[in-house]
PAVEX-453924 format. One line per field, with one value per residue: x, y, z of N, C-alpha, C in turn; residue number from 0; residue in three letters. Coordinates in nm, 3 decimals. Layout:
nX: c(X/...)
nY: c(Y/...)
nZ: c(Z/...)
caX: c(X/...)
caY: c(Y/...)
caZ: c(Z/...)
cX: c(X/...)
cY: c(Y/...)
cZ: c(Z/...)
num: c(NUM/...)
residu: c(Ala/...)
//
This chain:
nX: c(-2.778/-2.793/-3.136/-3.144/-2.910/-3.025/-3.196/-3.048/-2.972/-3.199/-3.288/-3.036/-3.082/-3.285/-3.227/-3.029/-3.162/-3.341/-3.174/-3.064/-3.204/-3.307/-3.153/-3.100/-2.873/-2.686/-2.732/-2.571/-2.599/-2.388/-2.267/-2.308/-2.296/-2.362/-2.373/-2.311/-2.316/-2.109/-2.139/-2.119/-1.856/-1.591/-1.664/-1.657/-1.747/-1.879/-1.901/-2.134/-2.164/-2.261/-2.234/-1.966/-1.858/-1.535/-1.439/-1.643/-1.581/-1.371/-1.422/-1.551/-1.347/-1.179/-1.315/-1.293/-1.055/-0.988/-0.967/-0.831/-1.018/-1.278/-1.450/-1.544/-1.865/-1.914/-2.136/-2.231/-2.121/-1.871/-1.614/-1.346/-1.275/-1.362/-1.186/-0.939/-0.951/-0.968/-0.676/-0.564/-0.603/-0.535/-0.679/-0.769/-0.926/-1.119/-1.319/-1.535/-1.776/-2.033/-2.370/-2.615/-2.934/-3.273/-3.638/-3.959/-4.221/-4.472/-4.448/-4.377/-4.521/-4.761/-4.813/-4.808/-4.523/-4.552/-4.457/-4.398/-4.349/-4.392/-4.216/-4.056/-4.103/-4.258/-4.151/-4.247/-4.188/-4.269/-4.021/-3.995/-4.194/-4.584/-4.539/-4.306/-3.954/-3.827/-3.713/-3.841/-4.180/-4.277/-4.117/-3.942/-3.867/-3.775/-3.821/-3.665/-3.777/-3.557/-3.698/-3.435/-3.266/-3.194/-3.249/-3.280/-3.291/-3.406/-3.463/-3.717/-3.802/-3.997/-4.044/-4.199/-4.273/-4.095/-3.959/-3.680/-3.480/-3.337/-2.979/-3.017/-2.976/-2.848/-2.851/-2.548/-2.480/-2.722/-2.757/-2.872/-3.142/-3.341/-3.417/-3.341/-3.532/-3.788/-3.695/-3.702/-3.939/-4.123/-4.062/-4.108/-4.376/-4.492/-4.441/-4.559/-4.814/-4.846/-4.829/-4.642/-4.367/-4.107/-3.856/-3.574/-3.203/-2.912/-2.688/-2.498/-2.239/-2.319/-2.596/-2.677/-2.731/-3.054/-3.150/-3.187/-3.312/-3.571/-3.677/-3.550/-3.367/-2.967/-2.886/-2.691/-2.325/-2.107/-1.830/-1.606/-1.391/-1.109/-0.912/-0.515/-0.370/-0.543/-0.584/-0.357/-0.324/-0.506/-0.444/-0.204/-0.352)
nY: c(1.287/1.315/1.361/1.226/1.023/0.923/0.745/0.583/0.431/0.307/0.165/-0.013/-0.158/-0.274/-0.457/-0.578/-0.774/-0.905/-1.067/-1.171/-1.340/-1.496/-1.612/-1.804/-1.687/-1.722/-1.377/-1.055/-0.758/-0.446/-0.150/0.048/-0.120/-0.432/-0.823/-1.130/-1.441/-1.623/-1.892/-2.056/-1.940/-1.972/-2.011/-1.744/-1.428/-1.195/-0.828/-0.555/-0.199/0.148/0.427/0.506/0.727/0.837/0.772/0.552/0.389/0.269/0.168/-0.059/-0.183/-0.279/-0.511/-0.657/-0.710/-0.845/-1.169/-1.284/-1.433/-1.271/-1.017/-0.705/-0.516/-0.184/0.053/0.327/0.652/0.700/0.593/0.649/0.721/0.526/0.337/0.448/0.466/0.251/0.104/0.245/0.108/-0.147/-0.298/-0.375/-0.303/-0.506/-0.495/-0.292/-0.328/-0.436/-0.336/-0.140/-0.233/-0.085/-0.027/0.098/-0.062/-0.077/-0.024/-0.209/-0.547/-0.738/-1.021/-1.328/-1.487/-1.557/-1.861/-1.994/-2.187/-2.563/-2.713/-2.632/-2.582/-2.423/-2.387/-2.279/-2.187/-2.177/-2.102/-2.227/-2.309/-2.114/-2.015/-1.972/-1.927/-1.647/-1.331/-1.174/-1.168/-1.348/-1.633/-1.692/-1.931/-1.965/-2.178/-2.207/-2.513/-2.733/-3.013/-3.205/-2.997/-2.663/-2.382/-2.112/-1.943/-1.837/-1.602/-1.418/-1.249/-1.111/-0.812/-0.633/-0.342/-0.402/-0.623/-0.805/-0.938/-1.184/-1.418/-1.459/-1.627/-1.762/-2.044/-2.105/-2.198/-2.116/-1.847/-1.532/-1.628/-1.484/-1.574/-1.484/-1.265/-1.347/-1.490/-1.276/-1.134/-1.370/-1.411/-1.152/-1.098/-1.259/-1.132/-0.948/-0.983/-0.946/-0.660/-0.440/-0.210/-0.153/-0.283/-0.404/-0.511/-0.663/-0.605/-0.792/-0.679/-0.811/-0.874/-0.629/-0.499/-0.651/-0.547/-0.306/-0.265/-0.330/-0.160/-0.080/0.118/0.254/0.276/0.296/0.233/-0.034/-0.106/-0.334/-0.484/-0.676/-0.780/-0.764/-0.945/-1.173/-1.001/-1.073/-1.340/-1.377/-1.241/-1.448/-1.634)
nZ: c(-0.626/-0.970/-1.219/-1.367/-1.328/-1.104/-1.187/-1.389/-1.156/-1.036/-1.253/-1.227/-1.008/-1.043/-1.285/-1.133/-0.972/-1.087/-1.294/-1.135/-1.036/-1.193/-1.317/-1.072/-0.875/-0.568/-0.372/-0.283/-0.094/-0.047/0.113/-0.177/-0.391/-0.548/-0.540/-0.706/-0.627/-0.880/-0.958/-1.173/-1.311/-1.244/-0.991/-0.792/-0.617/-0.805/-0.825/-0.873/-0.986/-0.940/-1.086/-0.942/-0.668/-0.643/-0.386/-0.314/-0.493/-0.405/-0.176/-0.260/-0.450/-0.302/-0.189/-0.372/-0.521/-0.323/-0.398/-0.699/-0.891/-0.855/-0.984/-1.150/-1.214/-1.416/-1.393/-1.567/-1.729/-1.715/-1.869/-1.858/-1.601/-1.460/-1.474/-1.424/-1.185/-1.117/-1.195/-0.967/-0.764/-0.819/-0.996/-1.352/-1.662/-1.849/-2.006/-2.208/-2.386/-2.363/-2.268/-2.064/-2.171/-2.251/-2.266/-2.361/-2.254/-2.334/-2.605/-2.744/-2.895/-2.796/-2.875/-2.908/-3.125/-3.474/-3.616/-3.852/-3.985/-3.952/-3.867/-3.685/-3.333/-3.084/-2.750/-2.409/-2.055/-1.712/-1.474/-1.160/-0.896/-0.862/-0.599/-0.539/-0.394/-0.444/-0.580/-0.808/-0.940/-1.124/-1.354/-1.653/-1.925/-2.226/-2.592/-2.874/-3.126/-3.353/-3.402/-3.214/-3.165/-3.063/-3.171/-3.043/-2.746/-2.443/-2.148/-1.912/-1.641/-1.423/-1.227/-1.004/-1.157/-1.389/-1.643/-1.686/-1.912/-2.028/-2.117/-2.394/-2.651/-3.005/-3.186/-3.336/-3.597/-3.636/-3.683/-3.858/-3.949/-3.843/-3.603/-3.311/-3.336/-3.285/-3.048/-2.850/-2.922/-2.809/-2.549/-2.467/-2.511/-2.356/-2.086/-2.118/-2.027/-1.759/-1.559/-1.685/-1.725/-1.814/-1.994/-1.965/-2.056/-2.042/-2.239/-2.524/-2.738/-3.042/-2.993/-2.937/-3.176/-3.271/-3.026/-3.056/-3.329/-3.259/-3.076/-2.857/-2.656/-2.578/-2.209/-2.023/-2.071/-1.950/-1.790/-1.760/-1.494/-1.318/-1.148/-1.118/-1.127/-1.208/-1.458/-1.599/-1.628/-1.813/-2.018/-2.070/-2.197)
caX: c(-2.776/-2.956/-3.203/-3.041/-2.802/-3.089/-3.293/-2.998/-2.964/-3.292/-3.289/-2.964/-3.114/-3.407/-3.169/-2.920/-3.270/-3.404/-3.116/-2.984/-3.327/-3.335/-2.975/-3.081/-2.777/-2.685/-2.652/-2.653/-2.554/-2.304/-2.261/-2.293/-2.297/-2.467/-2.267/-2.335/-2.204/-2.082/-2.052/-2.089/-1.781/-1.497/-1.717/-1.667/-1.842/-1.901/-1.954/-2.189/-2.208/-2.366/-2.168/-1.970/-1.781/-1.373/-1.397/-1.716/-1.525/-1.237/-1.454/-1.600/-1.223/-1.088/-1.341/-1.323/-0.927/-0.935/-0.968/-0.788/-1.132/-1.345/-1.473/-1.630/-1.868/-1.975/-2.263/-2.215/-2.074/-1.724/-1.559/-1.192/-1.273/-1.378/-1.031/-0.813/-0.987/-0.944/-0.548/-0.510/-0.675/-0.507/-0.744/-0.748/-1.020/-1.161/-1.417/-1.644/-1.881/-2.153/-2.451/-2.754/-3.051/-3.408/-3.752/-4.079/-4.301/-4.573/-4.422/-4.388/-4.579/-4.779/-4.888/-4.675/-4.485/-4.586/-4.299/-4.431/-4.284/-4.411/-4.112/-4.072/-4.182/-4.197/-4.196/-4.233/-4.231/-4.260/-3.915/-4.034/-4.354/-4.633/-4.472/-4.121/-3.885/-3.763/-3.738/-3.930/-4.326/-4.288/-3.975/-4.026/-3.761/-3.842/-3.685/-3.736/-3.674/-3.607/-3.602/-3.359/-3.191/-3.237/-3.208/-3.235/-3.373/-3.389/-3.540/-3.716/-3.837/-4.119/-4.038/-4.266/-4.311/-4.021/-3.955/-3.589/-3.423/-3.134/-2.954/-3.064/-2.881/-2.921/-2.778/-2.441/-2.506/-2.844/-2.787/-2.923/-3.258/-3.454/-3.453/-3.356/-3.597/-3.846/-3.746/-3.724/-4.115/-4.185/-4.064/-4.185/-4.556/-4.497/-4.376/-4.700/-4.934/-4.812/-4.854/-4.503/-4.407/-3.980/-3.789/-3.416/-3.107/-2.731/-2.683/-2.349/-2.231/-2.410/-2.738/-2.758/-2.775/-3.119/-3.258/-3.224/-3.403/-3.704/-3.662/-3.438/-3.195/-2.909/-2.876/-2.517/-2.239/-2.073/-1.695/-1.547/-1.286/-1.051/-0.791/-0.430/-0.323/-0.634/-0.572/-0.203/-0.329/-0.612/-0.347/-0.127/-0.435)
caY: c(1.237/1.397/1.271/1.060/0.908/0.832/0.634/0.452/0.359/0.258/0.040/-0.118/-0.266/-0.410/-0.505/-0.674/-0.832/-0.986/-1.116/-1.288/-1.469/-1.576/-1.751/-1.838/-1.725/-1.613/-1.216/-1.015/-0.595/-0.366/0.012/0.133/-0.249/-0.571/-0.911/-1.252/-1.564/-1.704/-2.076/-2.075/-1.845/-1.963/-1.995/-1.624/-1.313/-1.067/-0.710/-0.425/-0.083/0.230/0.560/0.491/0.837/0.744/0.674/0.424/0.249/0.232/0.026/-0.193/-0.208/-0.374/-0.664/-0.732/-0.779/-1.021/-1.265/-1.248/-1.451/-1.188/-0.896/-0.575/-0.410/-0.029/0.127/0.473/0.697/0.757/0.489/0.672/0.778/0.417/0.238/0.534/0.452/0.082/0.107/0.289/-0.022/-0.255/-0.339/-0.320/-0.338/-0.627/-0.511/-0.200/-0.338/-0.464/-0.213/-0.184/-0.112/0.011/-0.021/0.149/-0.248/-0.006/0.003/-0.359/-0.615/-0.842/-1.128/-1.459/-1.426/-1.673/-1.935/-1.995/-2.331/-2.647/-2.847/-2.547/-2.591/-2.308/-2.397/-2.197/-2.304/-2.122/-2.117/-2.231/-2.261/-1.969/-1.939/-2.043/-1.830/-1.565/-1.178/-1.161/-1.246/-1.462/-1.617/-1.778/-1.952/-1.999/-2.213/-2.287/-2.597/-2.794/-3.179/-3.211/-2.868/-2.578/-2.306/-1.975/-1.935/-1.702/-1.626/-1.310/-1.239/-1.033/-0.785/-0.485/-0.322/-0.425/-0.708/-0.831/-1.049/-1.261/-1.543/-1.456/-1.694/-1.816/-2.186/-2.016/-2.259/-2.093/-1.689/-1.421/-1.647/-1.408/-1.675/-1.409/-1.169/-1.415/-1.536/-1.165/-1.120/-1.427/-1.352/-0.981/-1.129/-1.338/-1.056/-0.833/-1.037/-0.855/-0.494/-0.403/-0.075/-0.073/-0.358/-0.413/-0.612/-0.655/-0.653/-0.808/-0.589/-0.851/-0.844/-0.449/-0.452/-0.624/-0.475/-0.127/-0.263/-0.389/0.012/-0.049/0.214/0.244/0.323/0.310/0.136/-0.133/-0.107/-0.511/-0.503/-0.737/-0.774/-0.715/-1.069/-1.209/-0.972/-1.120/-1.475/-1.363/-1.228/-1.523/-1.785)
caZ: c(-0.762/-1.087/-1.220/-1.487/-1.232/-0.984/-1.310/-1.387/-1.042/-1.020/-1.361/-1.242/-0.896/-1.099/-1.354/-1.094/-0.885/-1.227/-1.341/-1.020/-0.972/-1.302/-1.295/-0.956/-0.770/-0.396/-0.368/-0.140/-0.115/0.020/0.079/-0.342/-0.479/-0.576/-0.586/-0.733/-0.648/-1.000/-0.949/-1.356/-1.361/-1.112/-0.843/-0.676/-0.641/-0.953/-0.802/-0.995/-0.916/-1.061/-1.089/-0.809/-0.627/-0.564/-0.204/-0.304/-0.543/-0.332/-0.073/-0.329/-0.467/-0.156/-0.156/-0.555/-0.541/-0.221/-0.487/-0.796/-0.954/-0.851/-1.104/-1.088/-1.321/-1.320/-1.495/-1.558/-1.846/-1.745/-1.873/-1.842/-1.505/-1.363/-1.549/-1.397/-1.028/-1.125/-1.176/-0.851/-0.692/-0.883/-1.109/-1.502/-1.775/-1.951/-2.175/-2.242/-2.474/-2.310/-2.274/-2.033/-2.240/-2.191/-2.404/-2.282/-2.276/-2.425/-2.738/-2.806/-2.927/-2.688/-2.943/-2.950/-3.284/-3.615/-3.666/-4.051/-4.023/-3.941/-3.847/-3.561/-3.210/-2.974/-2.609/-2.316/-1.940/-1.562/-1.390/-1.031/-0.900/-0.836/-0.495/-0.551/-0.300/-0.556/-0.576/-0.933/-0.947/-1.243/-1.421/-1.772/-2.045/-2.395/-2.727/-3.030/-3.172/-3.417/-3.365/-3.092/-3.226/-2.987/-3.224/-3.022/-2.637/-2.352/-2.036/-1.862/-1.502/-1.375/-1.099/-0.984/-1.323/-1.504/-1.745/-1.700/-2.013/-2.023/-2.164/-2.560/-2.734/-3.076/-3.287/-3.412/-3.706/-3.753/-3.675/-3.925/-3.969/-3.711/-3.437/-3.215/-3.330/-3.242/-2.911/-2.818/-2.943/-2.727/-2.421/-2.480/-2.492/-2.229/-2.018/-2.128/-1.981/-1.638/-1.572/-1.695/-1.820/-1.835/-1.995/-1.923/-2.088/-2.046/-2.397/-2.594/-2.888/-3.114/-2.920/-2.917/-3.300/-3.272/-3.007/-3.141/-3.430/-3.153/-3.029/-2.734/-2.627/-2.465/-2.099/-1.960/-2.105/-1.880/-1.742/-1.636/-1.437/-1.270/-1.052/-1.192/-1.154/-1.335/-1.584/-1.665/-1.681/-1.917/-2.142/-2.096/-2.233)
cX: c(-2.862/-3.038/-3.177/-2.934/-2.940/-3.221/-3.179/-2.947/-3.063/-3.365/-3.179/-3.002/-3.189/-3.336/-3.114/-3.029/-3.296/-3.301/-3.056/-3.087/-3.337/-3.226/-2.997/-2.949/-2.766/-2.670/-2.668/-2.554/-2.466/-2.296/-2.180/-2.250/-2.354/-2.332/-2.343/-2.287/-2.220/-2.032/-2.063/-1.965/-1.710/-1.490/-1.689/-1.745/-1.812/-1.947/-2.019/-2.213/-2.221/-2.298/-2.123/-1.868/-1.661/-1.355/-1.564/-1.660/-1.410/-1.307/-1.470/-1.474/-1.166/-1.171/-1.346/-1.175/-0.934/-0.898/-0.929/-0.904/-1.205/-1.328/-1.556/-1.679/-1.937/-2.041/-2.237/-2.146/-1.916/-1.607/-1.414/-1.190/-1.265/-1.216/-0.960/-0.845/-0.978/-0.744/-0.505/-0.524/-0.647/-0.572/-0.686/-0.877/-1.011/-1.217/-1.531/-1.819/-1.978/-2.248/-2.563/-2.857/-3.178/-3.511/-3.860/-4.199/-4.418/-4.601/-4.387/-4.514/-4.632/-4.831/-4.733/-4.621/-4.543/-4.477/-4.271/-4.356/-4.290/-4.362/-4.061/-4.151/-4.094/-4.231/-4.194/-4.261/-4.158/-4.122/-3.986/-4.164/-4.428/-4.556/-4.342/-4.062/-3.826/-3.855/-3.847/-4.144/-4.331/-4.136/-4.074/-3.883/-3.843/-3.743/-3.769/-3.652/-3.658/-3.604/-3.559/-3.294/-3.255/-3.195/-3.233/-3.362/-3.356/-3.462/-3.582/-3.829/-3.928/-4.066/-4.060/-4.332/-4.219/-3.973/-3.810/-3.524/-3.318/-3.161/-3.025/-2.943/-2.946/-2.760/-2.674/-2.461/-2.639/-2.859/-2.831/-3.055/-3.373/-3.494/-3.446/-3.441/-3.756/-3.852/-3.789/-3.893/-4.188/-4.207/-4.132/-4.336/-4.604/-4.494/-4.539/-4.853/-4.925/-4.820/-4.701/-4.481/-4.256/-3.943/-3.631/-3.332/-3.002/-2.709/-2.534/-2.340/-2.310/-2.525/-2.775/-2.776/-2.950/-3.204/-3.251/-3.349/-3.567/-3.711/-3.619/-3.356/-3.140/-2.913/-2.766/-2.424/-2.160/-1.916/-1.667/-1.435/-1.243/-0.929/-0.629/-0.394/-0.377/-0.627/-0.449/-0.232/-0.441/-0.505/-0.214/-0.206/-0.397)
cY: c(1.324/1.299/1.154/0.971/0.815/0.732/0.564/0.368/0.218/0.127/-0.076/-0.210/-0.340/-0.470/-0.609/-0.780/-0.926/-1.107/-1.234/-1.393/-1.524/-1.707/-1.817/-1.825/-1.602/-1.470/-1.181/-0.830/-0.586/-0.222/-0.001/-0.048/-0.354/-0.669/-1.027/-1.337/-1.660/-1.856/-2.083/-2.032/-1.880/-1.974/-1.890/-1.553/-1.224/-0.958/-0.629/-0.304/0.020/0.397/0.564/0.661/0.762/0.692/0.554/0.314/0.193/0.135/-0.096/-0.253/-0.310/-0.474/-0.771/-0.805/-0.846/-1.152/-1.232/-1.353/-1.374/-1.073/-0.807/-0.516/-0.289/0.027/0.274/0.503/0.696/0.675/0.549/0.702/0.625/0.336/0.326/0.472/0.333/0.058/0.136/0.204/-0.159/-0.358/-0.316/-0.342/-0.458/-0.587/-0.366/-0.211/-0.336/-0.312/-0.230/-0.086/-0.153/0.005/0.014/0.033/-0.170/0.011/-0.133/-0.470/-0.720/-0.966/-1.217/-1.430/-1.588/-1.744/-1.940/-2.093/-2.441/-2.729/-2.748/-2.579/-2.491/-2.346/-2.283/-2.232/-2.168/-2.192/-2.107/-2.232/-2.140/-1.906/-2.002/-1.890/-1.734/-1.426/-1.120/-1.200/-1.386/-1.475/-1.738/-1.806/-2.007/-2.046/-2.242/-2.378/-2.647/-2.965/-3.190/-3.087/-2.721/-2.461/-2.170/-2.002/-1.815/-1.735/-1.439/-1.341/-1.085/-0.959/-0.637/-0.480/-0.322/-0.548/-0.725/-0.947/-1.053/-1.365/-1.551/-1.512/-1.779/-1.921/-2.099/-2.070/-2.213/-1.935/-1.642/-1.469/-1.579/-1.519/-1.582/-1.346/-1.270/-1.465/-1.427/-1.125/-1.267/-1.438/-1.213/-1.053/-1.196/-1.244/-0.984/-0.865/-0.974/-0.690/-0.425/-0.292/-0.073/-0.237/-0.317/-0.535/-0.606/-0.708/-0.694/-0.698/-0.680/-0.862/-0.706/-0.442/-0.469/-0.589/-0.318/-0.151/-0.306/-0.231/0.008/0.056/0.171/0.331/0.376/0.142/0.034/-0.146/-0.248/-0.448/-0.596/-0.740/-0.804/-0.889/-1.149/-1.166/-1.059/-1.241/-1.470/-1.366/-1.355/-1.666/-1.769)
cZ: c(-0.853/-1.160/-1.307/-1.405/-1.099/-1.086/-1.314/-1.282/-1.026/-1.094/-1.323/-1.133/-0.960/-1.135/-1.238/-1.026/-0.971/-1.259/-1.254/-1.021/-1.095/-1.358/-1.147/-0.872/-0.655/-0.458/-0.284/-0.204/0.001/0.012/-0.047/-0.404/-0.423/-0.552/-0.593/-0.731/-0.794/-0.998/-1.116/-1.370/-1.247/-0.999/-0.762/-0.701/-0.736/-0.841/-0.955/-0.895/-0.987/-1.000/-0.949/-0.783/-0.572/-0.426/-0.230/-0.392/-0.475/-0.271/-0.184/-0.414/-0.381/-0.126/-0.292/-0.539/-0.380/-0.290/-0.585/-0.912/-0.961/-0.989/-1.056/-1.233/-1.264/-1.424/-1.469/-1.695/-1.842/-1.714/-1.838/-1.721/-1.375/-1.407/-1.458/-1.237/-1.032/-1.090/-1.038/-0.762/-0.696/-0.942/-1.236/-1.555/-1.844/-2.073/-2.103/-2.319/-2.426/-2.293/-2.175/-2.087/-2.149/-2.295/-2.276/-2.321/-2.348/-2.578/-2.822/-2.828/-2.858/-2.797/-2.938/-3.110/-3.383/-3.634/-3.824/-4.055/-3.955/-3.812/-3.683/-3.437/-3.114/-2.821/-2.541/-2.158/-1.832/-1.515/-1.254/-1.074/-0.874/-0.723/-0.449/-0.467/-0.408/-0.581/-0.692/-0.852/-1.031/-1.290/-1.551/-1.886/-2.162/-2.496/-2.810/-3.092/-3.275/-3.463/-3.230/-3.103/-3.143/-3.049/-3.164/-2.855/-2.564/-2.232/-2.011/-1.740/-1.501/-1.261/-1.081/-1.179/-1.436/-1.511/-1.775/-1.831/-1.982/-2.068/-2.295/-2.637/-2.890/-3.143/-3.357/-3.534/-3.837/-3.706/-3.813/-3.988/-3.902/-3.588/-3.328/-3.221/-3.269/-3.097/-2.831/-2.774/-2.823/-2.609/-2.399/-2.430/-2.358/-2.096/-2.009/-2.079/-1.815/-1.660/-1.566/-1.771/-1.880/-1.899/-2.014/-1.958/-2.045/-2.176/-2.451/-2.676/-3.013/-3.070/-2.926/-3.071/-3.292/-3.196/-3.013/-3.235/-3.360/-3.081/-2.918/-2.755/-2.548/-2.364/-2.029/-2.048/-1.911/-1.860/-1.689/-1.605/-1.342/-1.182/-1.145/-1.248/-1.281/-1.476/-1.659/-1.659/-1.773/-2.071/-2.169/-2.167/-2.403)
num: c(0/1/2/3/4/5/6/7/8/9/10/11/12/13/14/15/16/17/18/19/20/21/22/23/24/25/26/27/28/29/30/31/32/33/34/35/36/37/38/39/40/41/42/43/44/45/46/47/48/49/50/51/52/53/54/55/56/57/58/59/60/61/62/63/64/65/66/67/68/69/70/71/72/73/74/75/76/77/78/79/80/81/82/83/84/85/86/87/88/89/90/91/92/93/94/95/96/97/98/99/100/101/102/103/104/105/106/107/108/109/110/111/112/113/114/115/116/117/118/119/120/121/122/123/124/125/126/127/128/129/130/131/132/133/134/135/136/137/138/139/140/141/142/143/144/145/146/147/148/149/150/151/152/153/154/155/156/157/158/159/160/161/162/163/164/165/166/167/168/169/170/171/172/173/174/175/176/177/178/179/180/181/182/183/184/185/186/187/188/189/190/191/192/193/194/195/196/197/198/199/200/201/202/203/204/205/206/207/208/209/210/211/212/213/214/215/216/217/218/219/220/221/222/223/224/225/226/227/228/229/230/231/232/233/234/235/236)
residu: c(Unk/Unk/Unk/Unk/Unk/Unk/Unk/Unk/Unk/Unk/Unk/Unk/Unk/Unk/Unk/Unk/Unk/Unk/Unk/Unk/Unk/Unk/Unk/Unk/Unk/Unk/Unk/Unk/Unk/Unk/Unk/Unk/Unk/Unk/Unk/Unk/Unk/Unk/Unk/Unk/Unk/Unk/Unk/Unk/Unk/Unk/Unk/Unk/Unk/Unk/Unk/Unk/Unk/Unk/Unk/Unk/Unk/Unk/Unk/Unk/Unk/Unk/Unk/Unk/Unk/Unk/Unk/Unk/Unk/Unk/Unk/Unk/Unk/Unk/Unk/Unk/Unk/Unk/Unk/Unk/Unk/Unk/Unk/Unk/Unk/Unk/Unk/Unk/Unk/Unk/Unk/Unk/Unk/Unk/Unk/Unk/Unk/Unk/Unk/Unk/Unk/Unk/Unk/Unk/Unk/Unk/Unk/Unk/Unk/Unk/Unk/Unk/Unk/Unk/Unk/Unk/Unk/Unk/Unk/Unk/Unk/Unk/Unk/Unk/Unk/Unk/Unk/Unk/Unk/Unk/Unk/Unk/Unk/Unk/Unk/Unk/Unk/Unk/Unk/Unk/Unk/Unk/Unk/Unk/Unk/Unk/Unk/Unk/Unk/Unk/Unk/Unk/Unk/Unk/Unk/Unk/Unk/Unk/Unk/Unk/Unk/Unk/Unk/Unk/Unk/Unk/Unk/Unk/Unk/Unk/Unk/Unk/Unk/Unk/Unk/Unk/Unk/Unk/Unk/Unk/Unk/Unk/Unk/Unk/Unk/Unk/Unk/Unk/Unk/Unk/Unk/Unk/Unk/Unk/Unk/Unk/Unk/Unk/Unk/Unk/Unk/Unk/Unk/Unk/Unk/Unk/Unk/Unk/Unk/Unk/Unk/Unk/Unk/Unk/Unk/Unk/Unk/Unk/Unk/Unk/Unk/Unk/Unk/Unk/Unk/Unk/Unk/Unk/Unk/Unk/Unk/Unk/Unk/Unk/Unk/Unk/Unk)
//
């Protein structure tokens, strides 16, 4: 590998480690991939894999389509290269968008953020206990509310020296108030109280706007793919 393929290797295991323990679900590995059992999602396994070479996606090909629930994503740049090795497999594409980014935790802000409003309450609360069975050190979710009104939350996990996020969602009723930019800053602080140096997202296309503006980059874009069938009842909903 060079060295830019063996970093985004290296970001996507944290990435896939973080993220599983923070959804709490089974995984387990295979020669050149991760997999998660999605009981949220159909109940099967999601594969990920990270610049895979044609005879590694081929293997990880032949256990994605056993199931026409199953999915596969692939981190790497060459999005026309993983779709063309998808078809031959009888796969297709879902979606490109998604992004996995990257911020150096050095460059962010460790202070809880200011709500500047009253009627606001910011919680924050330990996923598991200190020695809860889980790959992370720490896991932590955060909201803000208002009333009964859960206007924007999240979660991020501790593991080694990087600072996994997920699940940034904000009140569709109440987007472009900075709720996100806020839960962001809260988990961030929360995160910085550990000796963390890398943070890591799976960003939507509306999520990468603000964390660019928080100085995230991107890392590798994100290839879904599915099995042919799946695809033709996607397009038939």
């Amino acid at each position: 590998m060079t060295d830019g393929a063996t970093e985004l290797a290296d970001h996507v295991t944290a990435w896939f480690t973080g993220w599983s323990a923070l959804r709490s679900y089974q995984s387990r590995t295979g020669p050149g991939f991760f997999a998660a059992l999605r009981f949220d999602r159909r109940g099967d396994w999601e594969y990920f894999t990270c610049t895979p070479t044609p005879s590694a996606f081929a293997a990880v090909a032949s256990e994605v389509t056993a199931s026409k629930q199953r999915a596969l994503s692939v981190f790497g740049p060459d999005i026309h290269g993983y779709v063309k090795l998808a078809h031959r497999s009888g796969m297709g594409m879902v979606s490109t968008s998604e992004q996995l980014m990257v911020c150096a935790m050095e460059t962010q802000d460790n202070q809880d953020p200011f709500l500047g409003d009253p009627e606001l309450v910011l919680t924050v609360r330990r996923i598991g206990g200190r020695h809860s069975d889980s790959a992370c050190q720490a896991r932590f979710s955060a909201a803000i509310l208002h009333g009964k009104t859960i206007l924007a939350s999240g979660s991020v996990g501790i593991y080694g020296e990087y600072a996994i996020f997920d699940g940034l969602e904000t009140n569709a009723a109440h987007r472009r108030h900075g709720f996100g930019m806020l839960m962001m800053k809260t988990l961030t602080a929360r995160a910085l109280d550990y000796p963390v140096t890398t943070g890591l997202i799976l960003a939507s296309t509306g999520g990468q706007r603000l964390y660019y503006k928080l100085g995230w980059r991107s890392l590798s874009p994100v290839t879904v793919l599915v099995p042919k069938e799946r695809l033709a009842e996607m397009a038939r909903l």
